[in-house]
C-alpha positions as CSV (number, residue, x, y, z in Angstrom):
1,X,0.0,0.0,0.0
2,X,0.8,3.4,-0.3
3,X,1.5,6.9,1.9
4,X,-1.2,9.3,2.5
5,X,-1.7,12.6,4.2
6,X,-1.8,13.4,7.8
7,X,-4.8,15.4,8.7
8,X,-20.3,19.6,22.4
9,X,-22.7,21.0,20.7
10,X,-22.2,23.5,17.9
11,X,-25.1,23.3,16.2
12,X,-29.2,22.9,15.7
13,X,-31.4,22.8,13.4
14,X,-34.7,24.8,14.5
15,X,-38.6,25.0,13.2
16,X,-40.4,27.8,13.5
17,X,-39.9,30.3,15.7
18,X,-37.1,29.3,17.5
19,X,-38.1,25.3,18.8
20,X,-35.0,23.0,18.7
21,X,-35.4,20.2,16.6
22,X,-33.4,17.4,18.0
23,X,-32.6,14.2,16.8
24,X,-34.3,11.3,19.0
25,X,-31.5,9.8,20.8
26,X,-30.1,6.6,19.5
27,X,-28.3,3.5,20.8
28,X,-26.9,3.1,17.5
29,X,-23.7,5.7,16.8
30,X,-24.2,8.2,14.2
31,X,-22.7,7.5,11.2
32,X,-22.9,10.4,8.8
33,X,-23.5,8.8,5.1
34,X,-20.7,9.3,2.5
35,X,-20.7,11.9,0.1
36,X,-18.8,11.0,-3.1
37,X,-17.9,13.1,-6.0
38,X,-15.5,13.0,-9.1
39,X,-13.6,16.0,-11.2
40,X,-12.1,15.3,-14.5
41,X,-9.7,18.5,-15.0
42,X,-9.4,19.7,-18.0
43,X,-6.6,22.0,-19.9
44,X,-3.9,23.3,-17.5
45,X,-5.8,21.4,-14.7
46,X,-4.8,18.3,-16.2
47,X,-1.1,18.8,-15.8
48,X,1.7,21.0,-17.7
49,X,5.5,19.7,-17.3
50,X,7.6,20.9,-14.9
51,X,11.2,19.3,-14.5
52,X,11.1,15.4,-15.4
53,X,7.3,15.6,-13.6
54,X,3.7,16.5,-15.0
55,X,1.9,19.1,-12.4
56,X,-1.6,19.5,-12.4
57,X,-3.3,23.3,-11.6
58,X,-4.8,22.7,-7.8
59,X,-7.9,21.7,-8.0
60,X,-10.8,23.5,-5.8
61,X,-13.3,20.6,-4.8
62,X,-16.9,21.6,-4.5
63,X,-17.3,19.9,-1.2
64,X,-14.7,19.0,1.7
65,X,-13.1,15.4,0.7
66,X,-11.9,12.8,3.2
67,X,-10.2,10.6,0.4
68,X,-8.8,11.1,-2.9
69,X,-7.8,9.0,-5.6
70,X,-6.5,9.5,-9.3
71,X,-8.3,7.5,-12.2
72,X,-6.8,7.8,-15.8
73,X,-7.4,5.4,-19.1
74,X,-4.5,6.4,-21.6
75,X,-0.9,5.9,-20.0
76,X,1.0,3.7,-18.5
77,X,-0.5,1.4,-15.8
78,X,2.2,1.4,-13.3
79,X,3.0,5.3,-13.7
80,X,3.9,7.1,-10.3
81,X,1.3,9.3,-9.1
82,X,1.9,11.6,-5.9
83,X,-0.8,14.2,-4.4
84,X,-0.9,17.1,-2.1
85,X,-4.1,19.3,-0.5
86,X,-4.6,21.5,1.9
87,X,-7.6,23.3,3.5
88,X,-9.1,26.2,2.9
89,X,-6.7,29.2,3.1
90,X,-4.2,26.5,4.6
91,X,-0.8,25.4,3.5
92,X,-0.1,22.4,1.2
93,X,1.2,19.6,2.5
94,X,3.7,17.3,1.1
95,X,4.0,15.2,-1.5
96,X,2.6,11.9,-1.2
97,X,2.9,9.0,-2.9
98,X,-0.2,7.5,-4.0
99,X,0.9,5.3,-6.7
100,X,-1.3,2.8,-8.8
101,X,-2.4,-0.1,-6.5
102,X,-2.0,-3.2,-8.3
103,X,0.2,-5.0,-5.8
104,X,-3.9,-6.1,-4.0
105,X,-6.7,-7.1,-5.5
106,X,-8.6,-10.4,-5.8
107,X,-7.2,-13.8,-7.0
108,X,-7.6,-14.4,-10.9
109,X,-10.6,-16.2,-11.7
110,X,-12.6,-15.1,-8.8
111,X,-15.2,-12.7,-10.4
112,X,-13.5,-9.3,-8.4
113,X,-12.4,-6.9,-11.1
114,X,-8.5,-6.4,-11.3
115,X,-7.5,-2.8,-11.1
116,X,-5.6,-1.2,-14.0
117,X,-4.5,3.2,-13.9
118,X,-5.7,4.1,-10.5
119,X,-3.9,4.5,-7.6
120,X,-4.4,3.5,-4.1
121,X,-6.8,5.7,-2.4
122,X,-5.4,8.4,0.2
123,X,-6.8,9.9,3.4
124,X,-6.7,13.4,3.6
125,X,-9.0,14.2,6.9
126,X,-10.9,17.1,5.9
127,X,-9.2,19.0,2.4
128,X,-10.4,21.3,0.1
129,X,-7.9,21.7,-2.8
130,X,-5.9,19.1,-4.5
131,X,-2.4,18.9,-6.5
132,X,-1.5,15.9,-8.5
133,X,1.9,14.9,-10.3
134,X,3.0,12.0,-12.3
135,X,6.1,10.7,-14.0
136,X,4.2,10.9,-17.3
137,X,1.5,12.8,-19.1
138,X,-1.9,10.4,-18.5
139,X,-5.1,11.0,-20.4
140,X,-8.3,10.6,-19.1
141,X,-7.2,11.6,-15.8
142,X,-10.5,11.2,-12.9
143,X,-10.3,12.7,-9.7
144,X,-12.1,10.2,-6.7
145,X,-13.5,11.9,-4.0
146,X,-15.0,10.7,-0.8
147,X,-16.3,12.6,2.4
148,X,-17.0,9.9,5.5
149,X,-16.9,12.0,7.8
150,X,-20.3,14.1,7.8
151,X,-18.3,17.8,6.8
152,X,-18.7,17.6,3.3
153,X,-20.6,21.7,3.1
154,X,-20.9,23.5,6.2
155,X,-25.0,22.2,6.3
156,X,-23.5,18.6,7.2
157,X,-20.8,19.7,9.5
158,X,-23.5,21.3,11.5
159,X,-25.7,18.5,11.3
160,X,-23.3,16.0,12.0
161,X,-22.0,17.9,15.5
162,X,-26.1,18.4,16.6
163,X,-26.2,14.5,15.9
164,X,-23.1,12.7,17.7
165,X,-24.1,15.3,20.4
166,X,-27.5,14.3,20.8
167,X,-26.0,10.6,21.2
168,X,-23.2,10.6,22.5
169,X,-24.2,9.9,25.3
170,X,-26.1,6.5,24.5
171,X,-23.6,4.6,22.3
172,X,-19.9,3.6,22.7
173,X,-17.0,6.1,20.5
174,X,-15.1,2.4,21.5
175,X,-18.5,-0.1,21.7
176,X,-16.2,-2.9,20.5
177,X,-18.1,-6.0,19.0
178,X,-16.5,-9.6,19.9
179,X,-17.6,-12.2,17.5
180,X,-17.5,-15.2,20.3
181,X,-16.3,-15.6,24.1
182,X,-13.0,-16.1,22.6
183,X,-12.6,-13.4,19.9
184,X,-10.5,-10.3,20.3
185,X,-13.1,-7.6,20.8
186,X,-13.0,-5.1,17.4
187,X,-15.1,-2.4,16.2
188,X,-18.0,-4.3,13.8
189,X,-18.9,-3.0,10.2
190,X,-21.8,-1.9,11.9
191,X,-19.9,0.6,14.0
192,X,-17.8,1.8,11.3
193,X,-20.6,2.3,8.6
194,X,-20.6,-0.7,6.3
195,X,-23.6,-2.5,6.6
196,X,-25.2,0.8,5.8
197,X,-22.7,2.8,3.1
198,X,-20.4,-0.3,1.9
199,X,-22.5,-3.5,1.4
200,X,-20.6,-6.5,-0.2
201,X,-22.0,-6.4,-4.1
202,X,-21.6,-10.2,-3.8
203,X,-21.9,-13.2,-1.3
204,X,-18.8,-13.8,0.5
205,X,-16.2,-17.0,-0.6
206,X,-15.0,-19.3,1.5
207,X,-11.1,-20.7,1.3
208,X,-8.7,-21.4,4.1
209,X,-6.3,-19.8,6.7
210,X,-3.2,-21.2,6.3
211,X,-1.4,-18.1,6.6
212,X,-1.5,-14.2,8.1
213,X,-0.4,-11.6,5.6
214,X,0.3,-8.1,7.3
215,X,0.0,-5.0,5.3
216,X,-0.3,-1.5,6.0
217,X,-2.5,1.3,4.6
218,X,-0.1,4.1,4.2
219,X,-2.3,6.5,5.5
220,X,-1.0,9.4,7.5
221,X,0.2,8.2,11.2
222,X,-0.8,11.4,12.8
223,X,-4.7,10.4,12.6
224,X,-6.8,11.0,15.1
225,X,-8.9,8.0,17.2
226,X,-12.4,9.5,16.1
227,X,-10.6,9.4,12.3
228,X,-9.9,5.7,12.3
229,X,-13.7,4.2,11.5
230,X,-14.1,7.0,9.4
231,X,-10.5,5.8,7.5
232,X,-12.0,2.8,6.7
233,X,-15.4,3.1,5.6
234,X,-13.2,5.4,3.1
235,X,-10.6,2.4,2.1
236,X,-13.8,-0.5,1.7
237,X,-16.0,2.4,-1.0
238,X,-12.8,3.1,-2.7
239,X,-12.1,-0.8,-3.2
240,X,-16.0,-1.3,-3.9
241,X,-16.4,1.7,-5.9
242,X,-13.1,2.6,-7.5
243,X,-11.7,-0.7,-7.9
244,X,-14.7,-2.5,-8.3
245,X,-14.2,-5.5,-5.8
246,X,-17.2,-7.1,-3.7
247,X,-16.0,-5.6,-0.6
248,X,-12.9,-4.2,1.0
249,X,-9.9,-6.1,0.1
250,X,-9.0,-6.9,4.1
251,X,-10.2,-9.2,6.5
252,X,-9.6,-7.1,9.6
253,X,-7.8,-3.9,10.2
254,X,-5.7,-2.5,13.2
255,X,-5.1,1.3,14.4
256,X,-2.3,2.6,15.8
257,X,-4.8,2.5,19.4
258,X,-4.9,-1.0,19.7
259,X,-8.6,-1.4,18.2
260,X,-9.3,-3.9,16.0
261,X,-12.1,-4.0,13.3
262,X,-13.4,-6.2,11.0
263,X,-13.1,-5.8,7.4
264,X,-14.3,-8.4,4.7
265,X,-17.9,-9.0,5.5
266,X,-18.1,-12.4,7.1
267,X,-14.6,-12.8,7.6
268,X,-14.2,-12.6,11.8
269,X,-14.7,-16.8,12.0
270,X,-15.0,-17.8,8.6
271,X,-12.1,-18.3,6.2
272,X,-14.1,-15.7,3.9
273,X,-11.7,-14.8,0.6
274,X,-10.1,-11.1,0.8
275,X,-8.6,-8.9,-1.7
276,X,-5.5,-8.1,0.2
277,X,-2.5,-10.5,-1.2
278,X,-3.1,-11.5,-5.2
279,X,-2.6,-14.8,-5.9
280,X,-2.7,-16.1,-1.8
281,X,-6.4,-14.9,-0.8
282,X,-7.9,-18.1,-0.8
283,X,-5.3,-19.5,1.5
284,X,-4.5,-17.1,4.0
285,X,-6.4,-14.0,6.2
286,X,-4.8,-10.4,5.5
287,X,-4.5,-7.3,8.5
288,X,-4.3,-4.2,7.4
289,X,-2.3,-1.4,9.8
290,X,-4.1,1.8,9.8
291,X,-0.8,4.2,8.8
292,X,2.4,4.1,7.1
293,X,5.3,2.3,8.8
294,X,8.5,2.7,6.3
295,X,10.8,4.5,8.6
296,X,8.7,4.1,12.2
297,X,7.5,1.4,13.6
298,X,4.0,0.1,14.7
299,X,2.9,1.2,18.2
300,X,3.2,-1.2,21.5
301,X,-0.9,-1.2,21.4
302,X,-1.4,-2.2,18.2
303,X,1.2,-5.1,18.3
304,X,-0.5,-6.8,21.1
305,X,-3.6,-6.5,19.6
306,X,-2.3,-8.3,16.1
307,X,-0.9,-11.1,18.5
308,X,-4.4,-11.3,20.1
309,X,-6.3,-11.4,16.8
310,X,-3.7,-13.4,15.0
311,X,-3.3,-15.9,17.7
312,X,-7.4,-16.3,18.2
313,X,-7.7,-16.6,14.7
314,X,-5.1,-19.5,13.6
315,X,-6.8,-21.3,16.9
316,X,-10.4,-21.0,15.5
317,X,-9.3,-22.5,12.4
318,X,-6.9,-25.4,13.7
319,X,-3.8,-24.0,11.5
320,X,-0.7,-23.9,14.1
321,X,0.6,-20.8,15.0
322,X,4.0,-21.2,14.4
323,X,6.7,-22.6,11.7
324,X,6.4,-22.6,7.7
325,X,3.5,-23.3,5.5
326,X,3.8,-24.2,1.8
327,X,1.3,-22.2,-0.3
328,X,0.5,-22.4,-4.0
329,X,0.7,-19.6,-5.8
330,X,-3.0,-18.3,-8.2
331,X,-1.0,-16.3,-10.2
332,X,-2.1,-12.3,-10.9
333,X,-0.2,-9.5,-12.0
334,X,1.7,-8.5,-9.3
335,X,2.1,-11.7,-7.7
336,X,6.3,-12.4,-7.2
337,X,5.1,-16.5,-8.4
338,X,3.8,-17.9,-11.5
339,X,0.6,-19.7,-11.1
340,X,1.1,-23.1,-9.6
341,X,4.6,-22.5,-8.2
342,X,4.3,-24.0,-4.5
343,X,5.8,-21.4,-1.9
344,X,7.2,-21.6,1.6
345,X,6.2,-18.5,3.5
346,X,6.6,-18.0,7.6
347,X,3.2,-18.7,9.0
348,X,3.2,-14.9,9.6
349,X,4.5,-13.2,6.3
350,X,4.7,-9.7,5.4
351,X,2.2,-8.8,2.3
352,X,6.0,-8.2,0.5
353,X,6.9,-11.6,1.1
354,X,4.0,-12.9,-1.8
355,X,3.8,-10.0,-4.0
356,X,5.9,-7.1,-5.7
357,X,5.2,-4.3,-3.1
358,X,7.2,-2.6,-0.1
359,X,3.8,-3.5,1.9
360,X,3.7,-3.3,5.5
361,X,6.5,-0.8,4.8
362,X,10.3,-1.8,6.5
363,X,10.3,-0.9,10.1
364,X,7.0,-2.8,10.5
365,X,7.9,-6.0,8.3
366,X,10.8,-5.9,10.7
367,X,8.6,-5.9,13.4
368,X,7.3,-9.4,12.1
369,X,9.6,-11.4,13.4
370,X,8.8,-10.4,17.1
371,X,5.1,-10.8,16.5
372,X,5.4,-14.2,15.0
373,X,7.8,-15.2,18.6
374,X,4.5,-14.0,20.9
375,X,1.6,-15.3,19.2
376,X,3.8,-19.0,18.8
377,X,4.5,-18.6,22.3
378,X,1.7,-17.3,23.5
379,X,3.6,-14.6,25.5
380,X,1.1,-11.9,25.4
381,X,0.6,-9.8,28.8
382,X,-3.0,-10.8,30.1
383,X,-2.0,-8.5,33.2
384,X,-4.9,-6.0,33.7
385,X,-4.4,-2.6,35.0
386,X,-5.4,-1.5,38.3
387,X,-9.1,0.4,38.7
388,X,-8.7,3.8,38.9
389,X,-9.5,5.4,41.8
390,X,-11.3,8.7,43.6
391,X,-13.3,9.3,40.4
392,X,-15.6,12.6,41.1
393,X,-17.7,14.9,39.1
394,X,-18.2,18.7,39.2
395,X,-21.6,20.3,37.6
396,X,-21.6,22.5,35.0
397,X,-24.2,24.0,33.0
398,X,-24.7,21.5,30.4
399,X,-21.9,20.0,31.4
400,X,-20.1,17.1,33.7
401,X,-16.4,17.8,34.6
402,X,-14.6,14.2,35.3
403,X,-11.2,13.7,37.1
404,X,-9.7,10.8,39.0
405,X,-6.3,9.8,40.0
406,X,-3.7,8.6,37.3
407,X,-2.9,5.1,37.7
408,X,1.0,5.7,36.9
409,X,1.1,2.2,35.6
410,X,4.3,2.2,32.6
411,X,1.9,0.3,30.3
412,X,-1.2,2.2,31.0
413,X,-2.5,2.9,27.1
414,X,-5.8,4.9,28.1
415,X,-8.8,5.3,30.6
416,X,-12.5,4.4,28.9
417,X,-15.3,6.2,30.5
418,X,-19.0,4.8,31.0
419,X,-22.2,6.8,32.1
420,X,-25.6,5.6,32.7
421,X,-29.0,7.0,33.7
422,X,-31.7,5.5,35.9
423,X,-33.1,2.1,34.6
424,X,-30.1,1.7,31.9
425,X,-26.7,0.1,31.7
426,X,-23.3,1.4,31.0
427,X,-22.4,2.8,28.1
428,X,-18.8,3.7,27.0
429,X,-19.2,7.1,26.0
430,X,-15.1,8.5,25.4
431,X,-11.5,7.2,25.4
432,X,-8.8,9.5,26.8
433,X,-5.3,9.2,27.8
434,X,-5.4,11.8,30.6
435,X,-7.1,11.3,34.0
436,X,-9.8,14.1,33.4
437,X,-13.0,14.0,30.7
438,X,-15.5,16.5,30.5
439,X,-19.1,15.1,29.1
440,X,-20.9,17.8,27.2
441,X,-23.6,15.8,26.0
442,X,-25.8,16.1,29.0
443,X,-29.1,17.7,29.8
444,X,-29.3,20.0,32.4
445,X,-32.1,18.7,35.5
446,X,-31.3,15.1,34.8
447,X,-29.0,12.7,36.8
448,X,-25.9,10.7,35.1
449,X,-23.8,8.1,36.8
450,X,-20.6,7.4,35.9
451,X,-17.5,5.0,36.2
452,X,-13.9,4.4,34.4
453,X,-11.8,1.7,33.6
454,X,-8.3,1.8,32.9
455,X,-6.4,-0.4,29.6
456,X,-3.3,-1.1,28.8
457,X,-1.4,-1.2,25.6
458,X,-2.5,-4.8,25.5
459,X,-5.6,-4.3,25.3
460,X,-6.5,-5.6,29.2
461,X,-8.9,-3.8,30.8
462,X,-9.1,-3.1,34.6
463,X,-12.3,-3.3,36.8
464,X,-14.6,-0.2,37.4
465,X,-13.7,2.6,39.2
466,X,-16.1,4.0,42.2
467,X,-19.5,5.4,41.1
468,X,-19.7,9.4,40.5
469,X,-22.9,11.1,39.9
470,X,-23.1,14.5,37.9
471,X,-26.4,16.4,38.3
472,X,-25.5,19.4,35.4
473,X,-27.5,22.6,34.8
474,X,-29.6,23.6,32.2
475,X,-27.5,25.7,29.7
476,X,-28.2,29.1,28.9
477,X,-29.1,30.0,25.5
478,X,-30.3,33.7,23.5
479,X,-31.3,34.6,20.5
480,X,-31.8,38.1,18.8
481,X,-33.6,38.9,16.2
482,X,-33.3,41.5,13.8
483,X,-36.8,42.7,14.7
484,X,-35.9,43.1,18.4
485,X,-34.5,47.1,19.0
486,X,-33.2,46.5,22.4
487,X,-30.4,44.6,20.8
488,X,-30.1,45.0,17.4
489,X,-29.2,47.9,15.4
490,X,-29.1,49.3,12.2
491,X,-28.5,52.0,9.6
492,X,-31.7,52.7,7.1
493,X,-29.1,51.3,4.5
494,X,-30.5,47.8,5.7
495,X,-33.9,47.5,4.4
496,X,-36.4,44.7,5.8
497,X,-37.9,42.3,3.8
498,X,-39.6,38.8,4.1
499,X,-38.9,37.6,0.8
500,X,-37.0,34.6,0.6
501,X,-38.0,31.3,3.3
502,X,-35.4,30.0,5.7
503,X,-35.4,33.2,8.2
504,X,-35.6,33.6,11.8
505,X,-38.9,35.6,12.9
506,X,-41.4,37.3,10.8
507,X,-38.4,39.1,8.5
508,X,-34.5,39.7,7.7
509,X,-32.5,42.7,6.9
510,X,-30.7,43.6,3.9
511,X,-28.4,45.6,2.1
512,X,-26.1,46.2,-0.6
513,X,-22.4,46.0,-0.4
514,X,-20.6,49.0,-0.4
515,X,-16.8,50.4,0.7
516,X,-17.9,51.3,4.0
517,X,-18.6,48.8,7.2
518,X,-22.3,49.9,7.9
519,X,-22.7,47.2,9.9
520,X,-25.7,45.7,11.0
521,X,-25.2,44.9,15.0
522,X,-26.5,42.1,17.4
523,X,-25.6,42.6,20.8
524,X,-26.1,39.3,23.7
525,X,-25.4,39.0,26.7
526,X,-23.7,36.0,28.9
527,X,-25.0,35.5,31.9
528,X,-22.5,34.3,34.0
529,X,-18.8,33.1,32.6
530,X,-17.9,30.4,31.0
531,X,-17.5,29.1,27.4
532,X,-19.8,29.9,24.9
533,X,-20.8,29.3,21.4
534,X,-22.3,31.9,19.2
535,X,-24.4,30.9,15.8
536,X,-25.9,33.1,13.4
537,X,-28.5,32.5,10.8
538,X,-30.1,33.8,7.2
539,X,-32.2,32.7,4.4
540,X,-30.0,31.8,1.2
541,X,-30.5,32.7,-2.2
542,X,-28.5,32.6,-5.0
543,X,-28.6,36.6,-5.5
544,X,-26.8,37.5,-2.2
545,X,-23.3,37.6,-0.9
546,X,-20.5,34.8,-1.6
547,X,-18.6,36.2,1.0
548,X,-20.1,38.1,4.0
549,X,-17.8,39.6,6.3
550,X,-19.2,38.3,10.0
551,X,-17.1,39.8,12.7
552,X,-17.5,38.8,16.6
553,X,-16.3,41.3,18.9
554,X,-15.3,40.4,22.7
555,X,-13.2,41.8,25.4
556,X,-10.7,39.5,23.8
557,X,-10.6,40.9,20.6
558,X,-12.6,40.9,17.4
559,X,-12.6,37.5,15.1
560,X,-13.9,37.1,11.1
561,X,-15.7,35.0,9.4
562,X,-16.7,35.0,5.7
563,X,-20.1,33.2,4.9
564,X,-21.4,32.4,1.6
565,X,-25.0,33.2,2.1
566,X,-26.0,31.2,-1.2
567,X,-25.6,28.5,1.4
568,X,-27.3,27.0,4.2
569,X,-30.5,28.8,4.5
570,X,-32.7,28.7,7.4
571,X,-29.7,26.6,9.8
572,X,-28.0,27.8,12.3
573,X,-24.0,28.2,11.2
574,X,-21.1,28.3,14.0
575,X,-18.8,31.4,13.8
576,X,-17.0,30.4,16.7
577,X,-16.8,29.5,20.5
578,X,-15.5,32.4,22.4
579,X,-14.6,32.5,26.8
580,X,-17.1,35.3,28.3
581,X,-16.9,37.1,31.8
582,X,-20.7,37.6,34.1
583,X,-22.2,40.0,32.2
584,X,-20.0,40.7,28.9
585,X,-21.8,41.8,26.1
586,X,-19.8,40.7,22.8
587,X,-21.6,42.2,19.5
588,X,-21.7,39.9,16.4
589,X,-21.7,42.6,12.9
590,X,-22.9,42.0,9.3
591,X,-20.5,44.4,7.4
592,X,-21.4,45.7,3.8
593,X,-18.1,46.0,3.0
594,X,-16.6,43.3,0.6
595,X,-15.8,43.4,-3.2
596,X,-17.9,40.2,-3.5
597,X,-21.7,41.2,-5.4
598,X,-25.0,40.5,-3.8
599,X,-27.0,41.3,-0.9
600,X,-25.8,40.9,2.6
601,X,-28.1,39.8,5.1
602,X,-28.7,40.2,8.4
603,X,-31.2,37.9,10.2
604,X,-30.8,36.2,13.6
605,X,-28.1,35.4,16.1
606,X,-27.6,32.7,18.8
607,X,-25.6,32.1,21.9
608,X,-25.6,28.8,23.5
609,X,-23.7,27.9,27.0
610,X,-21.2,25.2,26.3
């Protein structure tokens, strides 16, 4: 595989005049559904020469992109491709390889298509430009695009924060799944999203496990925990989609955390057939490491949790966990053996050891050896950390402040943290490495209890810590309207009108720009201090401003934003979260002046306690 790029309550939808429409709370995690899109650049965007490389224009995607991949039909097949993005108004990051992905795929003669000219798929965690360079002028060229985290326009970032708020509190961020008594708990397709956004196109087959292939993703090491699921919904659509196999290409997956999760549907106990080593899928299971491990290793955590899931699943299917194996080779492109050639491989082999790839990257295929000792062995440390202790809760409004004593063990990997109501069991409901949490996604007048456990980088869990219950506050919340004098002013260059659906209140305010502030001024008021959020909506149309200069002024200082008003109508959109003293009254301004054409609006704002 190849390299890729490193990468509470902000928002509500309301009805009417100002009635919160919540989602109904959940068991189930919120999964936001993919958005996928493709740009075929044209002219200079398709690449002009520069040195011994072909450089493509950047490329300004219409929505926020979580994956990217390059497609192209004229050109050479095994041509090297590299990518860079960035963010909005951010700086480019490096180079990275993304080169075409032949060394995976299905075994010939098993129905999967086989990739030709496109490369492996890589995560970008939130980008909206692109770069692309190849060794050699391609035709056709296809840019993949994939958004699986729920940001694609600003409408789904806000609706995705309203939703994982709203429940957060009733499902697991690590609800691991455990396929029998004896399984290695891992996160289930269910939890990561495929069941719902990346169903198999085809009934599973069946072969044997005679060996463990280990691979790695490339993908960026600096992801985040909340990133991984996210990281491989995007992998299994780009192998569906892009590449056209049944499913994703691996039978399980591992993050740099120590969480496993299962890939190929129907794979946890069944010898199901991957797409991860061409020519050996029907005779072996493949694990995929979340990251890129050329130069650095993979972590302590996610070690013990291959020898867990490696050595439970050579058990289950009554193939030793030790010594060599002699394989017969399918055949396929990139496979290092002619069809038919029998092969002796480690019964733990690195994906380079079967096909023409630098897969699982060096330092981690030198890792292999020392994995292969503890699951033969059976050395793995089934030592669980001590329960954390003194756990207590302070009130807040909307809010539960957490803390407890560190445990101070060297192994200690991370502290999981469970809350309950009254008639309801324990749900996990965060991960953190420090001894402190702070659970926003509480109502104020109810009452939560709460315990911790401590793991270690082996994955062994400690008992509960003592009970704490957390009794929070309502949280305070304003909104002014343009209609309301008291706090909200105006020059008679802002006109009112009711034309266009999607306001706040009976009407809106607008005006033209001009090269002069004029600004149209809300003024709240925070009760008490603390950390706030402030929100401000408008009706959209495509006749008003694509860039709206917002400003939020606070004893602090005074912060911009630029909204495109063409754009989510009627919701209300986050310009920031701001720290307010008892009784600070920060102004939120619609300026007229900006060089961009159409109306400027001025509507409604919001501030919400945090």
């Amino acid at each position: 595989m190849r390299r890729a790029i490193a990468t509470s309550l902000l928002a509500a939808s309301l009805i009417g005049a100002g009635t919160v429409a919540a989602p109904a709370l959940s068991t189930r995690e919120y999964i936001p559904e993919p958005v996928d899109f493709e740009i075929a650049p044209v002219g200079v965007a398709a690449g002009q020469t520069s040195g011994d490389k072909v450089v493509s224009r950047p490329v300004d995607a219409p929505k926020r992109f979580d994956t990217v991949g390059v497609r192209w039909n004229r050109g050479d097949a095994e041509t090297d491709v590299d990518v860079r993005v960035r963010s909005e108004g951010g700086a480019w990051s490096d180079w990275t390889e993304a080169t075409a992905d032949i060394d995976h795929g299905p075994d010939p003669g098993r129905g999967e298509r086989t990739v030709t000219r496109a490369s492996a798929p890589v995560w970008t965690g939130g980008s909206d430009e692109v770069q692309y360079r190849t060794s050699e002028r391609l035709g056709g060229v296809t840019l993949e695009f994939s958004n699986t985290t729920g940001t694609a326009t600003a409408a789904d970032r806000a609706e995705t924060a309203l939703r994982r708020a709203a429940n957060k509190g009733v499902t697991g961020v690590a609800s691991f799944f455990s396929a029998s008594a004896a399984a290695p708990s891992m996160v289930s397709r269910s939890e990561w999203g495929g069941d719902r956004y990346c169903r198999p196109r085809s009934s599973p087959a069946t072969g044997s496990v005679k060996a463990v292939f280990v691979h790695h993703t490339a993908d960026a090491n600096g992801y985040s925990r909340s990133e991984a699921s996210s990281m491989v919904l995007g992998i299994c659509r780009y192998h569906r989609d892009t590449n056209g196999w049944s499913d994703i290409g691996y039978n399980f997956l591992v993050d740099k955390y120590g969480r496993l999760y299962e890939g190929r549907a129907g794979g946890i106990s069944r010898a199901v057939v991957g797409a991860q080593a061409q020519g050996w899928n029907a005779q072996s299971t493949g694990v995929a490491n979340l990251g890129t491990y050329e130069s650095g290793g993979q972590t302590s955590a996610a070690l013990g949790a291959l020898d867990r899931l490696i050595t439970w699943k050579l058990d289950a299917h009554r193939t030793p966990r030790g010594g060599r194996v002699t394989l017969t080779s399918a055949g396929g492109s990139s496979n290092r053996y002619a069809a038919g050639t029998r092969v002796s491989f480690n019964r733990i082999s690195g994906h380079r050891d079967g096909n023409r790839t630098s897969c699982p990257g060096s330092a981690l295929y030198r890792q292999i050896p020392r994995l292969r000792t503890a699951v033969e062995e059976g050395s793995s440390d089934t030592t669980a950390p001590s329960a954390p202790r003194n756990l207590g809760a302070v009130n807040g409004a909307g809010s539960v402040a957490l803390n407890w004593s560190d445990n101070g063990e060297s192994d200690l990997a991370g502290y999981r943290v469970y809350r309950r109501q009254a008639d309801a069991s324990y749900q996990s409901i965060a991960t953190v490495r420090s001894s402190k949490y702070t659970d926003t996604s509480v109502r104020g007048g109810e009452t939560y209890y709460y315990r911790v456990k401590a793991y270690d980088a082996s994955g062994n869990h400690s008992t509960r810590s003592n009970l704490a219950t957390g009794q929070p506050t309502s949280a305070f919340e304003q909104i002014v309207d343009n209609a309301d004098a008291s706090r909200f002013t105006a020059s008679s260059g802002w006109k009112t009108s009711n034309r266009v659906s999607g306001r706040y209140g009976a009407d809106y305010r607008h005006a033209a720009p001009v090269k002069a502030s004029d600004p149209a001024q809300f003024r709240l008021r925070a009760p008490r201090s603390g950390s706030y959020a402030i929100y401000i909506r408008h009706p959209a149309h495509p006749d008003y401003s694509s860039s709206a200069p917002i400003r939020v002024q606070t004893r602090a200082g005074t912060k911009e934003t630029r909204l495109d008003l063409r754009e989510d109508g009627g919701r209300w959109v986050g310009v920031g979260t701001y720290s307010l003293a008892a009784g600070e009254e920060p102004s939120v301004l619609v300026s007229r002046w900006t060089s961009a054409p159409g109306s400027l609006i001025a509507d409604a704002v919001r501030l919400v306690e945090r």
